[in-house]
C-alpha positions in Angstrom: 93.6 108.6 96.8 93.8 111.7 94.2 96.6 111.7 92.2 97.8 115.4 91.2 99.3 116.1 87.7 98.2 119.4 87.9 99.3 122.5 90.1 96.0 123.8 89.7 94.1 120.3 91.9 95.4 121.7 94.7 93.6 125.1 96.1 96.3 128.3 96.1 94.8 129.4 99.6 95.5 126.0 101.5 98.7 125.0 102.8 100.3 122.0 102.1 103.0 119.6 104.0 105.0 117.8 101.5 106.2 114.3 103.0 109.5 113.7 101.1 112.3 115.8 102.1 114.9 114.3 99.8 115.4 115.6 95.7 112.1 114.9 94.8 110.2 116.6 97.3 112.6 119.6 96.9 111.9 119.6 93.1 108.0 119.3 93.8 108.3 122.0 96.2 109.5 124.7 93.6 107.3 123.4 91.3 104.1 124.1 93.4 105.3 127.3 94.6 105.8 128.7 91.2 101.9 127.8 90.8 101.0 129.7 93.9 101.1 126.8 96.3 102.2 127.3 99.9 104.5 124.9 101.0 105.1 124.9 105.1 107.1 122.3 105.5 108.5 118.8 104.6 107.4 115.7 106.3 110.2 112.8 106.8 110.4 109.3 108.2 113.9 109.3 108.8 115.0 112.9 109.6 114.0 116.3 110.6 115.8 119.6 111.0 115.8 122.2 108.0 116.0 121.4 104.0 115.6 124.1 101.7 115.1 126.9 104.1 111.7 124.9 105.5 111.4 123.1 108.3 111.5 118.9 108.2 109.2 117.3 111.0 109.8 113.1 111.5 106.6 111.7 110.6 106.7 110.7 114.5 106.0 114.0 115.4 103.3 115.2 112.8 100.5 114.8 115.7 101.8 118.0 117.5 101.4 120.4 114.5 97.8 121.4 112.2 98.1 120.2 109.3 95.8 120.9 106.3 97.2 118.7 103.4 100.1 116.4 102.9 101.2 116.0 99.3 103.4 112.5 99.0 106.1 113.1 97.0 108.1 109.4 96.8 107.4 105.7 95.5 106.4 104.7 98.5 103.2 105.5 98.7 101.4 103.0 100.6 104.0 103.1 103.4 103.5 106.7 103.9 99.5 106.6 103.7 99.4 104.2 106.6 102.0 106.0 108.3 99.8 109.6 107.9 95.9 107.3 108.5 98.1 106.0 112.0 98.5 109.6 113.4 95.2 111.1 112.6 95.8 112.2 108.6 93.6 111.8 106.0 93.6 114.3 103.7 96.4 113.0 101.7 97.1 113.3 97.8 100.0 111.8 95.7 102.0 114.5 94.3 104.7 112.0 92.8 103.1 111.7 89.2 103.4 115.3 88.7 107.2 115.1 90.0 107.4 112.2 87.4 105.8 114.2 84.6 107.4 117.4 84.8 111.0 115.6 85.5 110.3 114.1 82.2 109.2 117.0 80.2 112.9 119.1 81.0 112.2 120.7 84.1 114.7 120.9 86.1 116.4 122.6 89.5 119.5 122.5 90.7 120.0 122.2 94.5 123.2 123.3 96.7 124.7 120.3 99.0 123.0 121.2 102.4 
């Protein structure tokens, strides 16, 4: 599986899904949209509803909706790539290393309670 540390491994003009709805996937969020990345929604294994003005699907119900790219954003990596290949998904990338590294390196958001 690809591993991004780089905004610019992932192609401006494709949508992405990123799985990891919690501080993290917020925080990766912001950080590919400032590169030009469109983020549709979050992907979640324990919760859906709305985070950060986007739209959080359970991973149970990932089948119903087209889905070009899902970007991992959590240390659970493994769980969440069987849970993806189990409904159909392969076109999966870890986005967690470039959370890791810019987290690291002083960048930082601030998020209101939701």
């Amino acid at each position: 599986m690809q591993r991004i540390l780089s905004a610019d491994q992932l192609a401006p003009e494709r949508p992405v899904m990123i799985y990891g709805a919690g501080v993290a996937g917020r925080t990766l969020r912001h950080l590919l949209e400032r590169e030009g990345i469109m983020v549709q929604a979050f992907i979640d294994s324990f919760r859906n509803g709305k985070e950060d003005d986007l739209p959080v699907f359970r991973v149970d119900e990932i089948d119903k909706y087209e889905i070009e790219k899902v970007v991992i954003c959590s240390i659970y990596v493994n769980e969440i790539i069987a849970a993806c290949r189990l409904r159909g998904l392969e076109n999966i990338v870890d986005g967690y290393p470039l959370y890791v590294l810019h987290t690291r390196t002083g960048f930082r958001l601030r998020f209101p309670r939701s």
